[in-house]
N, CA, C, O and CB atoms as a CASP TS submission, in Angstrom:
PFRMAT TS
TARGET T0000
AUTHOR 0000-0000-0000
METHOD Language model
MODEL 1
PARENT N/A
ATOM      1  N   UNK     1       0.847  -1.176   0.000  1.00  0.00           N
ATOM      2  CA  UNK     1       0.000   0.000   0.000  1.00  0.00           C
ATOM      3  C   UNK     1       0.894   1.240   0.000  1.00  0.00           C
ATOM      4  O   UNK     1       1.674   1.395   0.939  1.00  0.00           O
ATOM      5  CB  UNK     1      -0.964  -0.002   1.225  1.00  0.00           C
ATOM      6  N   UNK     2       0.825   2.203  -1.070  1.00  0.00           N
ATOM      7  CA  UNK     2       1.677   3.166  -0.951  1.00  0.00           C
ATOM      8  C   UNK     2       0.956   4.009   0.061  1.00  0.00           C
ATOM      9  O   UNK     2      -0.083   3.631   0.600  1.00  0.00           O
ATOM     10  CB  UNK     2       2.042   3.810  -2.255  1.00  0.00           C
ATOM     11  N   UNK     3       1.798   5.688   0.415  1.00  0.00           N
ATOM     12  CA  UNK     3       2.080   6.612   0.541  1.00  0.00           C
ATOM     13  C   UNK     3       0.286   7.589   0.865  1.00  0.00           C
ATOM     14  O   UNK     3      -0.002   8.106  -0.214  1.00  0.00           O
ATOM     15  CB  UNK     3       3.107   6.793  -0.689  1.00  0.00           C
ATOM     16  N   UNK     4      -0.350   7.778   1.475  1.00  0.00           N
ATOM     17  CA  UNK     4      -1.690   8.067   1.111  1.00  0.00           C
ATOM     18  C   UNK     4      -1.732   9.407   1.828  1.00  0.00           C
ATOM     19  O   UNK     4      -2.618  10.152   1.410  1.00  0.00           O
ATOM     20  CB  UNK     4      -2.833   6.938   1.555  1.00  0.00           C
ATOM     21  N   UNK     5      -1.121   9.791   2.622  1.00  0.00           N
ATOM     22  CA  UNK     5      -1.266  11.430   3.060  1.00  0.00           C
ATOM     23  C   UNK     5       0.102  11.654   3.181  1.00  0.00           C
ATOM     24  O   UNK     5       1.004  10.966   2.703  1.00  0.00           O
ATOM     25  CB  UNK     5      -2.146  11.881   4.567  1.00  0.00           C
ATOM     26  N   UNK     6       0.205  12.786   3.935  1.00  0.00           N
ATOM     27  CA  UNK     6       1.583  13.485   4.891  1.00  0.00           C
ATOM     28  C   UNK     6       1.079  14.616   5.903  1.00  0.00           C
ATOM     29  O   UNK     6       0.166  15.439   5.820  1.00  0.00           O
ATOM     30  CB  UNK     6       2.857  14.363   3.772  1.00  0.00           C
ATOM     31  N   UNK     7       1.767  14.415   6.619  1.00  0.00           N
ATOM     32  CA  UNK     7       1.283  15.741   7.603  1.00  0.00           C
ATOM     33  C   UNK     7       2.099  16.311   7.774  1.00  0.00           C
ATOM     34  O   UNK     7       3.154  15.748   8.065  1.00  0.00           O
ATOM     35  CB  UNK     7       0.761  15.670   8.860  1.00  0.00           C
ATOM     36  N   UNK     8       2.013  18.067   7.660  1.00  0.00           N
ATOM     37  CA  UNK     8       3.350  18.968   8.261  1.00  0.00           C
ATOM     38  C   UNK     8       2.777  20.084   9.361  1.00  0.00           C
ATOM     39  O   UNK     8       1.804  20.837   9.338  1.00  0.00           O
ATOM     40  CB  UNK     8       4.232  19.934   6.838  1.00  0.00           C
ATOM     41  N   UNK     9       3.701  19.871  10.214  1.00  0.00           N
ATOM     42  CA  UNK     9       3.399  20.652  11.484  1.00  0.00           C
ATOM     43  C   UNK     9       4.665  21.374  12.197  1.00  0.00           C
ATOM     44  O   UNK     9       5.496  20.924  12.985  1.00  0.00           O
ATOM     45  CB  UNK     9       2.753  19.643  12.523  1.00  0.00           C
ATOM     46  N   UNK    10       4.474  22.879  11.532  1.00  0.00           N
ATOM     47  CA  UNK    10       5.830  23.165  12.372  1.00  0.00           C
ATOM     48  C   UNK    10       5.668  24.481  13.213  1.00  0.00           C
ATOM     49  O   UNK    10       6.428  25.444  13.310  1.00  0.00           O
ATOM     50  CB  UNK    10       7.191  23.361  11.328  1.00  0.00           C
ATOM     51  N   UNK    11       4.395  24.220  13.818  1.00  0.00           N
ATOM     52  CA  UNK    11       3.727  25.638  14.723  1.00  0.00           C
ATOM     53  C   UNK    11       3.513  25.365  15.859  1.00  0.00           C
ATOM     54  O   UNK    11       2.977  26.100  16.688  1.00  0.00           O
ATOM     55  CB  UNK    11       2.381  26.261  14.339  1.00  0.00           C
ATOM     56  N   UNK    12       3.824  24.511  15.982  1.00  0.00           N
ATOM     57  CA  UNK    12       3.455  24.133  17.781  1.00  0.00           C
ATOM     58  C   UNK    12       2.316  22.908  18.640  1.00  0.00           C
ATOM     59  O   UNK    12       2.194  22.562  19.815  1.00  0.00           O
ATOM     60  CB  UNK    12       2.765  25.591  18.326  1.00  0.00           C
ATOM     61  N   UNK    13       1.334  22.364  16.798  1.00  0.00           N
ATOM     62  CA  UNK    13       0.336  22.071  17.639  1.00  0.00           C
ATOM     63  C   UNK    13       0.888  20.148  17.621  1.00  0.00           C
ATOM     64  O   UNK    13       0.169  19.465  18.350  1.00  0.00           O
ATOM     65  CB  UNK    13      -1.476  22.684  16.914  1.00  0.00           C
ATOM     66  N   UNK    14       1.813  19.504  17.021  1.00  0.00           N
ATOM     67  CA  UNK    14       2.190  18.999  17.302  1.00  0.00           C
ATOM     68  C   UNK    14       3.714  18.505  17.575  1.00  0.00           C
ATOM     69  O   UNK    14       4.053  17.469  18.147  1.00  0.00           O
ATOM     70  CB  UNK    14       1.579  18.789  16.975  1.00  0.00           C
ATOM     71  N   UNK    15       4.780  19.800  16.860  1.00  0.00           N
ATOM     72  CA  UNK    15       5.590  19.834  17.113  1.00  0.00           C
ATOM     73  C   UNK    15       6.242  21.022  17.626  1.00  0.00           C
ATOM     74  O   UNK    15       6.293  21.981  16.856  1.00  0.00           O
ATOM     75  CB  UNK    15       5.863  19.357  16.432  1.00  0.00           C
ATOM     76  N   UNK    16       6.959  21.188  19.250  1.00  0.00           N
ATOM     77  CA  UNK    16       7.479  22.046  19.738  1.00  0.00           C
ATOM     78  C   UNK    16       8.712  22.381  18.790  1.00  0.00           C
ATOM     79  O   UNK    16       9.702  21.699  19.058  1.00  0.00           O
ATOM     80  CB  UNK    16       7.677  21.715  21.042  1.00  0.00           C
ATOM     81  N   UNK    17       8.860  23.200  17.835  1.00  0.00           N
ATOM     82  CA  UNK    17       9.527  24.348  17.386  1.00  0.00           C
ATOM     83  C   UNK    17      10.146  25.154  17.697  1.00  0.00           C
ATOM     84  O   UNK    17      11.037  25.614  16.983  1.00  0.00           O
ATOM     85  CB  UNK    17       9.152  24.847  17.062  1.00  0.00           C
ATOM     86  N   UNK    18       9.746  25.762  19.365  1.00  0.00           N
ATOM     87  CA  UNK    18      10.266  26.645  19.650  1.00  0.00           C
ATOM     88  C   UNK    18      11.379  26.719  20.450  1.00  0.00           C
ATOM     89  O   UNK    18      11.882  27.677  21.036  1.00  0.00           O
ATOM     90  CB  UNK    18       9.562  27.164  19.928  1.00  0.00           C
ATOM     91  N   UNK    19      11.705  25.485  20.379  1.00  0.00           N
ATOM     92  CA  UNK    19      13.356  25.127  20.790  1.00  0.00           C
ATOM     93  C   UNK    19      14.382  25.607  19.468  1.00  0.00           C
ATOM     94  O   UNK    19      15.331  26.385  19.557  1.00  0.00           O
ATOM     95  CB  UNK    19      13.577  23.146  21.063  1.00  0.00           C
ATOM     96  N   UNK    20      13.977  25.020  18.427  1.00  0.00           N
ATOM     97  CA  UNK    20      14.683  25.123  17.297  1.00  0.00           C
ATOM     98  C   UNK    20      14.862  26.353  16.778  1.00  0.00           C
ATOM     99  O   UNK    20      16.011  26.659  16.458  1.00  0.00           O
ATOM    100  CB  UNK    20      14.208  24.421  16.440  1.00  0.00           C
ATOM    101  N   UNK    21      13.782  27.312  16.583  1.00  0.00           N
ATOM    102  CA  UNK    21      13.726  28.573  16.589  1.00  0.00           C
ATOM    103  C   UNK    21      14.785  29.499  17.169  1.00  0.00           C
ATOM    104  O   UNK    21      15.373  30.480  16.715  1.00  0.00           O
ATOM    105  CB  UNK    21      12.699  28.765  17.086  1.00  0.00           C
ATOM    106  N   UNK    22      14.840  28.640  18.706  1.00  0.00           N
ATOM    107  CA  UNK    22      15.780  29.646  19.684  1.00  0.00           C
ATOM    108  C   UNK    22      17.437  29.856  19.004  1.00  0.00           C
ATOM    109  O   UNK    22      18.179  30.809  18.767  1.00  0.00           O
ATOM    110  CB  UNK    22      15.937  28.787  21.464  1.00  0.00           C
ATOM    111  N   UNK    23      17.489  28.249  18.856  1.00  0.00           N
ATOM    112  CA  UNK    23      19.012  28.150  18.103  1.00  0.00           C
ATOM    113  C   UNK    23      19.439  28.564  17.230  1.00  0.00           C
ATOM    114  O   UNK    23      20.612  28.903  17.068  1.00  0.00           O
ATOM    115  CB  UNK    23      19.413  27.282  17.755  1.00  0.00           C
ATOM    116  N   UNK    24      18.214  28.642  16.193  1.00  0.00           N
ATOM    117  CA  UNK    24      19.042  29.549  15.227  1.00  0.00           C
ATOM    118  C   UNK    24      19.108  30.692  15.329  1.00  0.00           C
ATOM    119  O   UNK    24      20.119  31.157  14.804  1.00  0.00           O
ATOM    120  CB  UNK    24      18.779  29.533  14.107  1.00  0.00           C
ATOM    121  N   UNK    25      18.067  31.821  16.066  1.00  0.00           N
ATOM    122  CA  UNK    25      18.412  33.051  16.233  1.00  0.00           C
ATOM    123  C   UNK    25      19.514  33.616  17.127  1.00  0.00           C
ATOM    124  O   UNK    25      20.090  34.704  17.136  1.00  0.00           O
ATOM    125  CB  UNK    25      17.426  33.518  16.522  1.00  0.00           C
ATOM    126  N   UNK    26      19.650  32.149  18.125  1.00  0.00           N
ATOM    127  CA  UNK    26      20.917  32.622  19.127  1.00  0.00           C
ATOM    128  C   UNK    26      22.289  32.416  18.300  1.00  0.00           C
ATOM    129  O   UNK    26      23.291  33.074  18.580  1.00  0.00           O
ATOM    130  CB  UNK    26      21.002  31.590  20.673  1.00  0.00           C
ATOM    131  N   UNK    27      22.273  31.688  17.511  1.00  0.00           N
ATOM    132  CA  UNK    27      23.381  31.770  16.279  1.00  0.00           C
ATOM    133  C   UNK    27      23.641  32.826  15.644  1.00  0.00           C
ATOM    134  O   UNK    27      24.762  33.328  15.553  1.00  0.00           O
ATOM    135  CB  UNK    27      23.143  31.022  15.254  1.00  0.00           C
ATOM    136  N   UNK    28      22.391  33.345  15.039  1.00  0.00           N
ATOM    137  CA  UNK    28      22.671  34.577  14.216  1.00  0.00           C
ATOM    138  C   UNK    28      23.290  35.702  15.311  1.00  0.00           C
ATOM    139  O   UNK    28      24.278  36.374  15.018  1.00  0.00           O
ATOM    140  CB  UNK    28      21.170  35.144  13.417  1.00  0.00           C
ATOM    141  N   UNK    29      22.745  35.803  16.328  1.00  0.00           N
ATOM    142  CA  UNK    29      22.960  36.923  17.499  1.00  0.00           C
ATOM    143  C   UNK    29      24.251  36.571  17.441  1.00  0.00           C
ATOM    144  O   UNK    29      24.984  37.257  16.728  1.00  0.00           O
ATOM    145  CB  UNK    29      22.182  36.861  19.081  1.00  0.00           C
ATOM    146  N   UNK    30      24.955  35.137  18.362  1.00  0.00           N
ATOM    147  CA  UNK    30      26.129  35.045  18.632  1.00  0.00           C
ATOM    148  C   UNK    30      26.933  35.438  17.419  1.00  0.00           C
ATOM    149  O   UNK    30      28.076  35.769  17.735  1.00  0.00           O
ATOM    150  CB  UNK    30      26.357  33.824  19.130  1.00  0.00           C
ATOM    151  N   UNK    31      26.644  35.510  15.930  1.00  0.00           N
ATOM    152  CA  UNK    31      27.498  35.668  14.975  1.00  0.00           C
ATOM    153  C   UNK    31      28.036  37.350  14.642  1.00  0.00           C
ATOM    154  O   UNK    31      28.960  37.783  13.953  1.00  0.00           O
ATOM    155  CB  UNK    31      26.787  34.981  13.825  1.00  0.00           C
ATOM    156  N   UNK    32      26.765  38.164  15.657  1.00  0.00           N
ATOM    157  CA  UNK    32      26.814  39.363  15.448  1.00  0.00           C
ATOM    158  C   UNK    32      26.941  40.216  16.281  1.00  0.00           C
ATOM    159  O   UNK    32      26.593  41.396  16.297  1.00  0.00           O
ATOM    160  CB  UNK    32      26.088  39.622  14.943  1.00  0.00           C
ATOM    161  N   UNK    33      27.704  39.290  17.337  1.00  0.00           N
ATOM    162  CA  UNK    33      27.922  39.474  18.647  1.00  0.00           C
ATOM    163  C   UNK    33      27.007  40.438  19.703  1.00  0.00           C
ATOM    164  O   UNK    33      27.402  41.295  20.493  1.00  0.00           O
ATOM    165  CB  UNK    33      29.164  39.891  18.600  1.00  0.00           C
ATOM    166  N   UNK    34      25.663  39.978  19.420  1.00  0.00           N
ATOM    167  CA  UNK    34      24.264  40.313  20.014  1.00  0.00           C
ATOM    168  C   UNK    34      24.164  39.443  21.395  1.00  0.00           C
ATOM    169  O   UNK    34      24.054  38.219  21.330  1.00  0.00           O
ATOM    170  CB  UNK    34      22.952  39.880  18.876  1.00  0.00           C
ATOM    171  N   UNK    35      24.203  40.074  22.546  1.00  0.00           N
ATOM    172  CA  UNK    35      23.380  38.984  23.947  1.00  0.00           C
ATOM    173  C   UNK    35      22.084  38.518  23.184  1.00  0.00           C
ATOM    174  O   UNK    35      21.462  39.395  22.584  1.00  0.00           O
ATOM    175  CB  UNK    35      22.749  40.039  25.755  1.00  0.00           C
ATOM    176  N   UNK    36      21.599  37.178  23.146  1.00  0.00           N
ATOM    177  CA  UNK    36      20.389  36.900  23.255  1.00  0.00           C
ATOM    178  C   UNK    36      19.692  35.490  23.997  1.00  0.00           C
ATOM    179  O   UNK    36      19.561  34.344  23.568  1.00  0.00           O
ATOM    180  CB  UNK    36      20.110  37.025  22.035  1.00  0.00           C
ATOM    181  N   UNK    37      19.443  35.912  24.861  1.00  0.00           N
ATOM    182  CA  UNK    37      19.009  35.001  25.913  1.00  0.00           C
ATOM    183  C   UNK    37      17.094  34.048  25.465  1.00  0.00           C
ATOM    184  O   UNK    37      16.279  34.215  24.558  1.00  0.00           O
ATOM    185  CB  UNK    37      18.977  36.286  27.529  1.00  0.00           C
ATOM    186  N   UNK    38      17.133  33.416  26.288  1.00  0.00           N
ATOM    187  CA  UNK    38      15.472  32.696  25.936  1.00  0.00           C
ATOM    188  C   UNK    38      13.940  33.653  26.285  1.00  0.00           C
ATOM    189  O   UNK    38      12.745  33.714  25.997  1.00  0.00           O
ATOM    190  CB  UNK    38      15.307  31.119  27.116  1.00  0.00           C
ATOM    191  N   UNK    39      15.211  34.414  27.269  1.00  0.00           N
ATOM    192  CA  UNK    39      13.607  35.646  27.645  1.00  0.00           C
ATOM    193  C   UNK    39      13.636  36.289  25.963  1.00  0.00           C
ATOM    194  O   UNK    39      12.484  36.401  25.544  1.00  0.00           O
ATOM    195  CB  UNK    39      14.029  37.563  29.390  1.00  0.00           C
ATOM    196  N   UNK    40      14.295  36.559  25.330  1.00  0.00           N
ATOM    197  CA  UNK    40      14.942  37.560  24.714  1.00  0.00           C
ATOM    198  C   UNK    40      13.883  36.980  23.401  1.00  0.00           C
ATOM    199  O   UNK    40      13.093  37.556  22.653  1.00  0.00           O
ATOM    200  CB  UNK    40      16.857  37.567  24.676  1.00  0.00           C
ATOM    201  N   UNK    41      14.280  35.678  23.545  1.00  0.00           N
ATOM    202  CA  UNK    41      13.342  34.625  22.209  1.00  0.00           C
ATOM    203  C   UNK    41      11.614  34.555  22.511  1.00  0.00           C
ATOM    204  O   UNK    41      10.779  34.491  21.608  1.00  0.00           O
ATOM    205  CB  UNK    41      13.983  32.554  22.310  1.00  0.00           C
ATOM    206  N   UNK    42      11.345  34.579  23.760  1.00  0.00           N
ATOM    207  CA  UNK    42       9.976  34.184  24.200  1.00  0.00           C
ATOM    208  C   UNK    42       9.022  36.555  23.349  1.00  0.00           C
ATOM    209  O   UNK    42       7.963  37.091  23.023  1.00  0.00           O
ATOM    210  CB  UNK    42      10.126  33.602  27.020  1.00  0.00           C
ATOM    211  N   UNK    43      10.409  36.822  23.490  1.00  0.00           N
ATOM    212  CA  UNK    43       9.434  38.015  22.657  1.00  0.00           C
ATOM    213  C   UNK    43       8.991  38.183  21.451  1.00  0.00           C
ATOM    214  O   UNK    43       8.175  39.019  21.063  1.00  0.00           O
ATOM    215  CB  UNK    43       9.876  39.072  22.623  1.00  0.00           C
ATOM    216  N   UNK    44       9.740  37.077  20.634  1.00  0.00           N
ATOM    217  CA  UNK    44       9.490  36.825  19.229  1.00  0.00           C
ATOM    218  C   UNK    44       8.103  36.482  18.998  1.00  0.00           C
ATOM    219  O   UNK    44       7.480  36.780  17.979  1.00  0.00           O
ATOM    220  CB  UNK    44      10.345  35.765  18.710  1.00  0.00           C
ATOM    221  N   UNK    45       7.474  35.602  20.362  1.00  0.00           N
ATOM    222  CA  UNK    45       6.550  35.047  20.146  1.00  0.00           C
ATOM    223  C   UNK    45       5.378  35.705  19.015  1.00  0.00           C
ATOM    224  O   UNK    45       4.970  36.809  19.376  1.00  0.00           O
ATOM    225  CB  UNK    45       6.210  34.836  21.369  1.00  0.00           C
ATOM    226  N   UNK    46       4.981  35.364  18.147  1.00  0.00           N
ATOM    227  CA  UNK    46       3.753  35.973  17.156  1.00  0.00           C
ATOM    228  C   UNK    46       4.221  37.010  16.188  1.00  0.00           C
ATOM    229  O   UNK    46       3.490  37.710  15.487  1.00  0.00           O
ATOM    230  CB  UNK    46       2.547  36.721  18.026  1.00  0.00           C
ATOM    231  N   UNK    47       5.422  37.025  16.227  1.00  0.00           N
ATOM    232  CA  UNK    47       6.295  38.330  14.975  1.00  0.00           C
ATOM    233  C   UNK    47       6.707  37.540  13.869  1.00  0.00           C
ATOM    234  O   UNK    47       7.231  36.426  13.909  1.00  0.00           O
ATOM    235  CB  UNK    47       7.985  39.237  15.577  1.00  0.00           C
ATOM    236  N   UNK    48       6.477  38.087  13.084  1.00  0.00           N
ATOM    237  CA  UNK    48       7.198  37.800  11.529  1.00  0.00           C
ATOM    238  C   UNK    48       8.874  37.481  11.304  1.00  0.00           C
ATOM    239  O   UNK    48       9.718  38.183  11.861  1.00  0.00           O
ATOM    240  CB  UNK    48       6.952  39.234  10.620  1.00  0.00           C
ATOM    241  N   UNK    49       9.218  36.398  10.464  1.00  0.00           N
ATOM    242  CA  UNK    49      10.664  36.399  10.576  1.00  0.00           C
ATOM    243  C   UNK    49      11.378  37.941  10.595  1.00  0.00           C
ATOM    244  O   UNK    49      12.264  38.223  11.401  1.00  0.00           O
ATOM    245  CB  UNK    49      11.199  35.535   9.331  1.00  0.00           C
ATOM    246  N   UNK    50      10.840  38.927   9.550  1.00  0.00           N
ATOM    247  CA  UNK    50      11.429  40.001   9.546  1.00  0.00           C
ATOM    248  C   UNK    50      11.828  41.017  10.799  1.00  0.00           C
ATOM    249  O   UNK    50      12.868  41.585  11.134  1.00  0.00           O
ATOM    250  CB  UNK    50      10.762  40.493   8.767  1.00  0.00           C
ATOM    251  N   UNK    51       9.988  40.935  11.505  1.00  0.00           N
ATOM    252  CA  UNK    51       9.984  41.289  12.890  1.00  0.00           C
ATOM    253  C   UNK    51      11.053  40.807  13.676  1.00  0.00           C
ATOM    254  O   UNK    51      11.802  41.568  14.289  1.00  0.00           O
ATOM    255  CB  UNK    51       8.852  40.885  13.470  1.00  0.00           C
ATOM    256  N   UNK    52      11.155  39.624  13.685  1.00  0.00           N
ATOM    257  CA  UNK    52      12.389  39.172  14.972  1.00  0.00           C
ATOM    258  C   UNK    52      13.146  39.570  14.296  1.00  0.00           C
ATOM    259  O   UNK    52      13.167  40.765  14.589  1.00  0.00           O
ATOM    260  CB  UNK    52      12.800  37.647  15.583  1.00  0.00           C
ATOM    261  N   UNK    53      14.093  39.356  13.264  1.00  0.00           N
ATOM    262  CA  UNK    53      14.841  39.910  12.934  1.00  0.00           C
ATOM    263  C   UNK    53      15.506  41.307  13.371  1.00  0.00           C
ATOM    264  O   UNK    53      16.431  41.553  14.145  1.00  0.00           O
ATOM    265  CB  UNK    53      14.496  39.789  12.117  1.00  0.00           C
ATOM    266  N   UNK    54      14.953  41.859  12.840  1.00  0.00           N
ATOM    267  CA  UNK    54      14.930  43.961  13.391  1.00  0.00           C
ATOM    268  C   UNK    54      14.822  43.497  14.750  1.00  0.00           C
ATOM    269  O   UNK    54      15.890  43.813  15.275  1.00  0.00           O
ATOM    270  CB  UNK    54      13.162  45.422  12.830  1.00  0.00           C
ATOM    271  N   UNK    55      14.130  42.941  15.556  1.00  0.00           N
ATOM    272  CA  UNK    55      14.097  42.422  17.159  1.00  0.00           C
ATOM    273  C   UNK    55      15.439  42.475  17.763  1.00  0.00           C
ATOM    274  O   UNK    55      15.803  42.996  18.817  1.00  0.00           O
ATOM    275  CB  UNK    55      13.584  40.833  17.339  1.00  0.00           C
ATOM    276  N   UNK    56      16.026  41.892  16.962  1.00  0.00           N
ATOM    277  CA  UNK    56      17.324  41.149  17.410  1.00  0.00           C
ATOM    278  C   UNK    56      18.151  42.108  17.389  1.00  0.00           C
ATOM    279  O   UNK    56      18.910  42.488  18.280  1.00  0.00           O
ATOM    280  CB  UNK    56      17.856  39.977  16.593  1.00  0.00           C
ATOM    281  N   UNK    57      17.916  42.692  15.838  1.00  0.00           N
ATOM    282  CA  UNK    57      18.919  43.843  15.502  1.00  0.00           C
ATOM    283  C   UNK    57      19.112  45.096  16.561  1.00  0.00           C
ATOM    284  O   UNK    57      20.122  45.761  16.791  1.00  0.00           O
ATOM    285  CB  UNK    57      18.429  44.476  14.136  1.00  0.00           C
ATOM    286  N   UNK    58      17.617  45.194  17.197  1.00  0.00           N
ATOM    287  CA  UNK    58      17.392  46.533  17.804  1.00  0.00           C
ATOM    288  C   UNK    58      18.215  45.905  19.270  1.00  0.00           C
ATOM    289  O   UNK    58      18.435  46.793  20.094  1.00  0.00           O
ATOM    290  CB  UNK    58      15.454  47.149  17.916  1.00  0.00           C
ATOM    291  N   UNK    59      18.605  44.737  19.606  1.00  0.00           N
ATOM    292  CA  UNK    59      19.724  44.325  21.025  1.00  0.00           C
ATOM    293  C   UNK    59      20.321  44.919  20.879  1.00  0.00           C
ATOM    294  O   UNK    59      20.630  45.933  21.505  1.00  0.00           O
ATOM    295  CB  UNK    59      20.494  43.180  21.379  1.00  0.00           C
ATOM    296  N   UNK    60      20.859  44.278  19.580  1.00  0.00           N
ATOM    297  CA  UNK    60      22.570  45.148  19.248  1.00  0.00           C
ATOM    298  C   UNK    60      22.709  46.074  19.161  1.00  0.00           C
ATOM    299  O   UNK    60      23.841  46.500  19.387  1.00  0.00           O
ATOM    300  CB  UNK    60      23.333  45.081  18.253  1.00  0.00           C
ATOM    301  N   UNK    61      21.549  47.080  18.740  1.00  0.00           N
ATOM    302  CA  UNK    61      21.536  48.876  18.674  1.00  0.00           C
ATOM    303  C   UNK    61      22.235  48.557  17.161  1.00  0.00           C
ATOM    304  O   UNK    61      23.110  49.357  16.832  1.00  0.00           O
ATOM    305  CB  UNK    61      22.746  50.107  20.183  1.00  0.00           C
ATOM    306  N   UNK    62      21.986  47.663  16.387  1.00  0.00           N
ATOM    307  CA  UNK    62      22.173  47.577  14.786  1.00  0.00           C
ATOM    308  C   UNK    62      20.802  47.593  13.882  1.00  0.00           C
ATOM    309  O   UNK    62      19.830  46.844  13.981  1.00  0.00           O
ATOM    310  CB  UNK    62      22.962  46.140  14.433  1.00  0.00           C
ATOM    311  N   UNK    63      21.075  48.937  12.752  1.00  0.00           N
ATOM    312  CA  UNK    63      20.204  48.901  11.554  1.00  0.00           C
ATOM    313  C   UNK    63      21.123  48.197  10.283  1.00  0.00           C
ATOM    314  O   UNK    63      22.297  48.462  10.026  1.00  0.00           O
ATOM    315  CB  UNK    63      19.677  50.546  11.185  1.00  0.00           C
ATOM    316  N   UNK    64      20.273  47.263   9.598  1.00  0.00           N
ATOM    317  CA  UNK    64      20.483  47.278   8.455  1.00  0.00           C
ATOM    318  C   UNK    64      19.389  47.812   7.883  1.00  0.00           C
ATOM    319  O   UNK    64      18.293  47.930   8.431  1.00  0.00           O
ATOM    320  CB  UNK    64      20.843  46.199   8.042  1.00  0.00           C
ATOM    321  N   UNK    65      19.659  48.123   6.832  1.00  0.00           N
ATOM    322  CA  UNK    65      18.296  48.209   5.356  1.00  0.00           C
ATOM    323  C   UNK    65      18.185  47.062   4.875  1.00  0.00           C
ATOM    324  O   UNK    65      18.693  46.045   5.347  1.00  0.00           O
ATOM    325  CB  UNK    65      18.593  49.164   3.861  1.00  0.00           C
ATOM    326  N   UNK    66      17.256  47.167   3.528  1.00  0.00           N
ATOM    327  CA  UNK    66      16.336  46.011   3.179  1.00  0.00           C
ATOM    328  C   UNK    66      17.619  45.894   2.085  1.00  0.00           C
ATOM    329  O   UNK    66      17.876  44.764   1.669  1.00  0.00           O
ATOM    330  CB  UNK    66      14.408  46.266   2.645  1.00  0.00           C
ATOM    331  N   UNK    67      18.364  46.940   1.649  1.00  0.00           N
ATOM    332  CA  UNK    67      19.162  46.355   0.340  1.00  0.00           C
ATOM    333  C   UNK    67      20.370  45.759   0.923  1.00  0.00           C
ATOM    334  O   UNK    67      21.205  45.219   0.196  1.00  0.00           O
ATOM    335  CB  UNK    67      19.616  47.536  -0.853  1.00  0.00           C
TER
END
């Protein structure tokens, strides 16, 4: 019997994500030598990648632009 659905879940309701989430933004931080702690991640909660992003940026007291 092949293959008959798939399920993807990467929001929380069956897979916690928000571990994984943490790591990579604490990567990007650590790469940009940003503090960013888990309180720091729990503010991301409901923002747009872009949002956290600029989030993160605004630790560091760093702007980039969009170009």
């Amino acid at each position: 019997m092949g293959l008959k659905a798939c399920l993807f879940d990467m929001d929380g309701v069956l897979v916690d994500s928000a571990k994984h989430h943490f790591v990579a933004w604490k990567r990007l931080a650590d790469e940009l030598s940003i503090p960013f702690t888990k309180e720091d991640n729990h503010a991301l909660k409901g923002l747009s990648r872009v949002d956290s992003l600029e989030h993160i940026l605004a630790l560091g007291h760093l702007h980039l632009d969009e170009a």
